[in-house]
N, C-alpha and C positions, 0 to 999 in steps of 0.2 A: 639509298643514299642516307648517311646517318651524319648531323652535324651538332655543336655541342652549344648547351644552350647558358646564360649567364650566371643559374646560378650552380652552374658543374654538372645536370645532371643530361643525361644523352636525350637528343629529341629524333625520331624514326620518324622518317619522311619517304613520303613514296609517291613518285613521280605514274598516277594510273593512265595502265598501256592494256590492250586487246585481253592480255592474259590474266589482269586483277578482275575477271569478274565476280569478285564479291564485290568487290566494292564501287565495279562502274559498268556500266552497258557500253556495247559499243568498243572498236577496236581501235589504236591509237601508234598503234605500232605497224609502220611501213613493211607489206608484204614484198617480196621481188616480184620483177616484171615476170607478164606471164611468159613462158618458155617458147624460145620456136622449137620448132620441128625439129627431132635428132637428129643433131649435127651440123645444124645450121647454127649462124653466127646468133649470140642473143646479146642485149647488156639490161644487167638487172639495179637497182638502187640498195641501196643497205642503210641504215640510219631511220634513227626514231627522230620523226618530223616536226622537234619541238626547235623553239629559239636558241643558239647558242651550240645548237647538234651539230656533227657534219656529217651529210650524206657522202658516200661514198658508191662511187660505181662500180660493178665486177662483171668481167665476160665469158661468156661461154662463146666454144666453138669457133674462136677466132684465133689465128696464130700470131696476127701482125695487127693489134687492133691500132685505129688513130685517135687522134686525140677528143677529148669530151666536152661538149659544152653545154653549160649548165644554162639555164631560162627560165624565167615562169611563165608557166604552161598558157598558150597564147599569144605572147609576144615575141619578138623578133630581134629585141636586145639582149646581148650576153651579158652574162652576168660575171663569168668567168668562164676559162678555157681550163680544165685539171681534173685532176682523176675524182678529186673529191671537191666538195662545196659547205662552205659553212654558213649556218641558218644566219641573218639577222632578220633584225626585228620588222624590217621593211616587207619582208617576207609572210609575214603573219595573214591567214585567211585565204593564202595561194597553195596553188601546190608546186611540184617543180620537174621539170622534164630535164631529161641526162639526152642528147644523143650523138652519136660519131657513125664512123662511117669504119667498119671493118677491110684492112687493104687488101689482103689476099685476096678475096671475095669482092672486091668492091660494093658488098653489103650494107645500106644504110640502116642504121638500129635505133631503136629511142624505149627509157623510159621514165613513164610520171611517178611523183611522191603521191602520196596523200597529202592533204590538207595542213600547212604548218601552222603550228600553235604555239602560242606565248607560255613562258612559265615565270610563275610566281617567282617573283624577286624577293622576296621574304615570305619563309613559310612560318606558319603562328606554330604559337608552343602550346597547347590547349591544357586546360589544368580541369581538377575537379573541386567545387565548393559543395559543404555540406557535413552533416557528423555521418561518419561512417560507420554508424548501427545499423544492424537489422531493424526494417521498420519507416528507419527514415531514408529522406527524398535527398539525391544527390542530384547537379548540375552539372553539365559541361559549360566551361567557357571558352570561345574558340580561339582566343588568343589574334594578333595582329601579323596582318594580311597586307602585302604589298604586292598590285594592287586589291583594292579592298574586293572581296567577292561578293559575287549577285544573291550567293544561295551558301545553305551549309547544309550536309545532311550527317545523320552521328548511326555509330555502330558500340555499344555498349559490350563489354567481354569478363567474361570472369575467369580468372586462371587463364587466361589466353584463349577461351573458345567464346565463339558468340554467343549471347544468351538471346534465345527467341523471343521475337517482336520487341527487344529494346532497342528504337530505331529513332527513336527522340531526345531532345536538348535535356531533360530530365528523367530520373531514373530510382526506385523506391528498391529497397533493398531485400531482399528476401532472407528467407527463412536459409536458401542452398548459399547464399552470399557470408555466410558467417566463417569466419577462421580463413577468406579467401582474398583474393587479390583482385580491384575491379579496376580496368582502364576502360578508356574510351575513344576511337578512333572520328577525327571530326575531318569530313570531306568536304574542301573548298573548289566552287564552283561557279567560274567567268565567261563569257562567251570569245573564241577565240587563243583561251587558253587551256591548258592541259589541266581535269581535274587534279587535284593533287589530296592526299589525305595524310593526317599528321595525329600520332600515338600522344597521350599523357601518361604524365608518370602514374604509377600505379597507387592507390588507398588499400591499406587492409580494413578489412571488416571485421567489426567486434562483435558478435552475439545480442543480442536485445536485451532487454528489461522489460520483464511483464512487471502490468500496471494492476494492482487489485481493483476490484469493484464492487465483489460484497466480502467479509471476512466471513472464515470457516466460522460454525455454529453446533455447539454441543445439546445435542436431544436425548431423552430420558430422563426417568427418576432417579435422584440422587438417594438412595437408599442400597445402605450392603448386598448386595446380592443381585442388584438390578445391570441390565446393560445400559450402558451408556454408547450413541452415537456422535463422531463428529463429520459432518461434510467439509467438502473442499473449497466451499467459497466460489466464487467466479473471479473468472480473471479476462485481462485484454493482451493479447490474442489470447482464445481458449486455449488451458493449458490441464493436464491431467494431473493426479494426485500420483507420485512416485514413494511415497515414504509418510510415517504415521510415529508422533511423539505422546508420549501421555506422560503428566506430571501429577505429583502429591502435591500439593500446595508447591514448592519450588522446585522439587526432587523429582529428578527423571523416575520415571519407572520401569525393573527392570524387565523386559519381556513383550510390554503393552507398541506392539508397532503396527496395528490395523487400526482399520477404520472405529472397530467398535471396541470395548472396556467392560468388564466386567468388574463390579466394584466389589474389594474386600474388606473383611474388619481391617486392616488395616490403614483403611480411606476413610475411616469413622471419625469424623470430628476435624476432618480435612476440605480444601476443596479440591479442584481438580481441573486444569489444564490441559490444551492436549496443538500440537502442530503441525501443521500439514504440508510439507513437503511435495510440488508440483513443479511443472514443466512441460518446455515441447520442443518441437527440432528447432535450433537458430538462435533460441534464445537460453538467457541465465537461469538457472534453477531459482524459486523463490521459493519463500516460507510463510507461509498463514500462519497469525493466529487466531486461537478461539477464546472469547471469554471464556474469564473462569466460573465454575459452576457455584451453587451456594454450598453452604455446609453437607457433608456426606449426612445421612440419619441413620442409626442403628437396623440391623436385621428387626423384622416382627415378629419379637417370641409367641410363642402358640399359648402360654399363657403369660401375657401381658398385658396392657393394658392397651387400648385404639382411641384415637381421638373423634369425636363423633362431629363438633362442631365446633366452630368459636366464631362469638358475637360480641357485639359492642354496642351500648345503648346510648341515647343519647346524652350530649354532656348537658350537667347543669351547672352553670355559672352563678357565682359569688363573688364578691367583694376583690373583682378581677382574676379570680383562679378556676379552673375548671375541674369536675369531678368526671370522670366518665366509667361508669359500670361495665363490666367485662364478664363474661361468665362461658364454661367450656364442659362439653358435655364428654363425656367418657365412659367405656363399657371394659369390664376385666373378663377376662377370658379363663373364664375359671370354674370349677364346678358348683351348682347353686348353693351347696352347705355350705361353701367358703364367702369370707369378709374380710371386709379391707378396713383398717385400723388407723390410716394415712395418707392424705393423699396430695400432695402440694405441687402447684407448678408457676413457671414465671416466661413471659413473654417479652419479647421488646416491644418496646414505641419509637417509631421513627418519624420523623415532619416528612413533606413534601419531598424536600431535597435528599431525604435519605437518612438526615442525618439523627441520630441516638437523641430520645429526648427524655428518658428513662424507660424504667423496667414497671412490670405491671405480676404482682404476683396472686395465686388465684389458692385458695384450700376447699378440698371438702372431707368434714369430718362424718358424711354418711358411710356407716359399714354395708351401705348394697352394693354391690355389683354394677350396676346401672345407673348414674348421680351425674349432677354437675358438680363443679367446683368455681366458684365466686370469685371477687377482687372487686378493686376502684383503684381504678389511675386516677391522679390528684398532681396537677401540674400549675403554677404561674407563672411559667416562662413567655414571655413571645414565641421565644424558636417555636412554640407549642401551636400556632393560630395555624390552619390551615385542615387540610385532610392529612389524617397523622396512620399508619399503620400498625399494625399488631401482630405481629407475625414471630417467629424463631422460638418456637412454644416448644421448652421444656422442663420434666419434671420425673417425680418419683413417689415411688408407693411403700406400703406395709402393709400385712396381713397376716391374717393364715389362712392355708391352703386343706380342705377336707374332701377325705375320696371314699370311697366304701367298697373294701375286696371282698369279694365271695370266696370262698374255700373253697379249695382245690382237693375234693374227696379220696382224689389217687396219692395224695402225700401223707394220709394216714393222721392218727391222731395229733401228728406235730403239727399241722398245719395250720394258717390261722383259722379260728371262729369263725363263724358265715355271718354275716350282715355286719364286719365288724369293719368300724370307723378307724383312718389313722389321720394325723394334720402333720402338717408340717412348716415352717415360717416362709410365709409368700411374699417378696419383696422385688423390687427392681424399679429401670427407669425407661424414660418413655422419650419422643419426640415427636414432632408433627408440624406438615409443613403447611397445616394449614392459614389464613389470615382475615381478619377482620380490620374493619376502618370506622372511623368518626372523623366527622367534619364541626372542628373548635373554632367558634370566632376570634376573632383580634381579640387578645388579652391585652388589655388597661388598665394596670395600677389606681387604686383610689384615687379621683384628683382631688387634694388639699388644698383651698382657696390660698394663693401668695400674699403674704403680708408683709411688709416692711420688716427688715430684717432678717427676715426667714434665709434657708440656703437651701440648697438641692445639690448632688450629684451629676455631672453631666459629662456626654461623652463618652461613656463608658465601652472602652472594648476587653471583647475575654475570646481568648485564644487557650487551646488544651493539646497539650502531648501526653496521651496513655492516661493516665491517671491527675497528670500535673495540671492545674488549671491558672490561669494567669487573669490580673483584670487590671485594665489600667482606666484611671479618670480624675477629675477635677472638681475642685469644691466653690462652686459659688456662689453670690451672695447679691438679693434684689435691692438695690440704691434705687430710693423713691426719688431722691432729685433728681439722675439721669433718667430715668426709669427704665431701666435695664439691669441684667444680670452681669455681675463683678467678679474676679477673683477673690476668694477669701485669702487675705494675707498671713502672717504669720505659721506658717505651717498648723492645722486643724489636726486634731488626733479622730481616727477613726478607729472601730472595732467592726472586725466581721464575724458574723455568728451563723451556725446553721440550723436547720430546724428539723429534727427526726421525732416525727406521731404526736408533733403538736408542739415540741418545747424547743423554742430557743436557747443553742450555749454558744459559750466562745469560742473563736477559732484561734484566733491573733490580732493581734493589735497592730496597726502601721499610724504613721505619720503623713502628712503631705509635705510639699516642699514648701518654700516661702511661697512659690509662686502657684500654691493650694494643688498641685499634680502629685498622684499618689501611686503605687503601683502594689499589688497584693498577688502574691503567688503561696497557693497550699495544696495539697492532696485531697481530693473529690472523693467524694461519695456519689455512688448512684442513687441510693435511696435519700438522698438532702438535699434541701431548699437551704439558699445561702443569702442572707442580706450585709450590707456595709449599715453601720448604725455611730451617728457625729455622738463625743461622748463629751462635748464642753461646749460654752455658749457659742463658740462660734460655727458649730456643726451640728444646727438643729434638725438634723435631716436621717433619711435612712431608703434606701436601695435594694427590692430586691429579685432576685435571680436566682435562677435552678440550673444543676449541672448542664 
């Protein structure tokens, strides 16, 4: 029986009788009486013994049958005199006996119903709540029952077949759910009445979203010629690696689609990328990424130079700046008559956070083979306090190169001389990933006792894009009657100067506003300390700071 529901869409009802054993035990549907004997008179019943049904009678073997009278089974009141009998509700929990009397024969016949049952006067429209992914938990709601039933029990279906053991009011989506259609059949259940069970409309299923948990992770040495590894990361559900990206700094690569990389000159002076493409049944393809690696380092020429060590000594503090000695051992690979003529390299410094706090450059002008090469970091920034780094060491050499051939007796007098020397100009450059630290205390500017009148800088923020560097701040001034610090008024001229191997010059000149706020923007040096210095009475002061 199919009837339509309010908001247009069809609701499938099914009235369970003997032959829905899926969906109920037990038989509901009136068998005929048992048969007599062939040829004798019989009367059988017909009709499904719910409320609202009519039974009806039919004869065998009778040519002149009389008339029927219907009762329930036990009593001795008619109910009617007719071929057929219609259920009411009075009826309910009885069952019902037909009998007459066959006249040819003057045969008397009788048969019972089974048990008559009530039906639902309103069947519910059951719906599903829930997001229809793979993954996640869907509901049945049984929707409204006239009268209300004692029990529910649910049949869960995908594409119209049942799926095994979803026999519950809730229901989690699977992997075989994705791209499919799920209903759910909910069976209402009263005593007295007919079960009955009623279809909802159907939900399609979307595919899942896997959830990361660790990100893919790139292994190996970053040097020309090395493999590089990345894994797949883990994911929620496990999901397998189906596809493999490798990038140059932003540039696909063309060819690299495994797990592993072999690095080229062409990745020298690059970093490196790479994406991992996974999956599994039911769900969406995702994408890992991996950090990017540091800098590619050059191949190891067979004669060039190796980085043996780098250290860092401890700092010694002055007049708020710190000094910190740096020195890096190095061997050339070279044969013992040869020497080296130059040798210079430079490092970064980075604070805690990462971030650039200058360069630290090292030379050694021994011609052995085997030396260190020196430096001193000299910094008076803040950014500078903490554990600072020293790491991205590179550099380059000069020499010359000495070999010694033997003659080759079978080329006759043209050949060279035996024991004879030749050189030739030994140069190139080097990298190494190796790193050293120092631990700088809080750097403190001299304090100058404040005296009446005096002014200071204050506030100062500096902010840099690439090269550009910006600083903004305020000029004020201590008023011993308030005793606090004032705005200097009338606009204060400033000069900012910087300082390379000891001597302060000019950079620019700015002005502040009336209300003493100034802002200064110029192009940086890595190798310069920069201070703001007041150049008239009312800006007796001076600030300063390193890139």
């Amino acid at each position: 029986m199919t009837s339509a529901t309010p908001g247009g869409s069809r609701l499938r009802r099914i009235i369970i009788t003997g032959l829905s054993a899926a969906l109920v035990a037990g038989s509901a549907l009136l068998s005929p009486a048992q048969a007599q004997a062939v040829g004798a008179p019989s009367l059988s019943i017909f009709g499904v013994p719910h409320v609202g049904n009519t039974l009806s009678a039919q004869w065998s073997n009778c040519a002149s049958p009389g008339s029927v009278t219907w009762r329930h089974t036990g009593s001795p009141s008619t109910l009617i005199v007719a071929d057929s009998y219609t259920l009411q509700y009075g009826d309910m929990g009885m069952t019902i006996t037909a009998s007459a009397t066959c006249i040819d024969s003057a045969t008397p016949v009788g048969a019972t119903s089974s048990t008559v049952l009530g039906e639902f006067e309103t069947v519910g429209s059951p719906w599903i709540t829930g997001t229809a992914t793979v993954g996640q938990l869907l509901t049945a709601n049984t929707g409204t029952w006239t009268p209300t039933p004692t029990s529910y029990s649910y049949r869960w279906m995908r594409a119209g077949t049942e799926i095994d053991g979803a026999v519950s009011s809730t229901y989690r989506l699977q992997a075989e759910d994705a791209n499919k259609a799920i209903t759910v059949w909910v069976r209402a259940t009263i005593p007295d009445y007919a079960p009955t069970a009623a279809l909802s409309a159907a939900v399609d299923v979307s595919p899942g979203m896997l959830t990361p948990v660790s990100s893919p992770a790139i292994s190996g040495t970053t040097r020309v010629g090395e493999t590089l590894t990345v894994s797949a990361g883990s994911w929620s559900p496990d999901a397998q690696p189906t596809g493999y990206v490798w990038k140059r700094d932003s540039t696909t690569i063309p060819g690299a689609t495994s797990a592993t990389y072999t690095l080229t000159d062409a990745d020298h002076g690059k970093t490196i990328r790479a994406e991992v493409q996974v999956g599994t049944a039911g769900y969406e393809p995702a994408i890992g990424y991996a950090p990017r690696t540091g800098t590619v380092l050059g191949r190891v020429d067979a004669r060039g130079v190796t980085v043996t060590s780098l250290t860092a000594a401890t700092p010694t503090l002055s007049a708020g700046c710190a000094s910190i000695p740096v020195s890096m051992g190095y061997a050339i690979n070279a044969t013992s008559a040869s020497k080296i003529t130059t040798l210079t390299a430079s490092a970064q410094v980075r604070n805690s956070k990462g971030a650039s706090v200058g360069t630290v450059d090292l030379t050694s002008t021994d011609p052995a083979l085997t030396g260190v090469a020196t430096g001193t970091f000299q910094t008076c920034s803040r950014d500078a306090s903490g554990t600072l780094a020293i790491s991205e060491l590179t550099g380059s050499y000069t020499g010359v190169f000495t070999a010694t051939v033997v003659r080759d007796a079978s080329k006759g007098s043209n050949a060279i001389p035996p024991a004879s020397d030749f050189t030739e100009d030994m140069r190139g450059t080097f990298e190494s990933a190796l790193t050293a630290s120092a631990t700088v205390p809080a750097l403190t500017p001299p304090v100058t006792p404040v005296k009446p009148a005096s002014s200071k800088i204050i506030w100062v923020q500096a902010f840099q894009n690439h090269a550009q560097r910006t600083v903004i701040g305020k000029v004020v001034v201590y008023n011993a009657k308030v005793k606090r610090w004032v705005a200097v008024s009338g606009g204060p001229k400033l000069v900012l100067q910087k300082r390379v191997n000891g001597t302060w010059t000019k950079v620019l000149t700015t002005r502040a506003s009336k209300a003493a706020w100034f802002k200064a923007t110029w192009k940086a040096s890595k190798k310069a300390t920069y201070r703001l210095v007041g150049v008239d009475r009312k800006t007796a002061v001076s600030r300063t700071f390193s890139r």
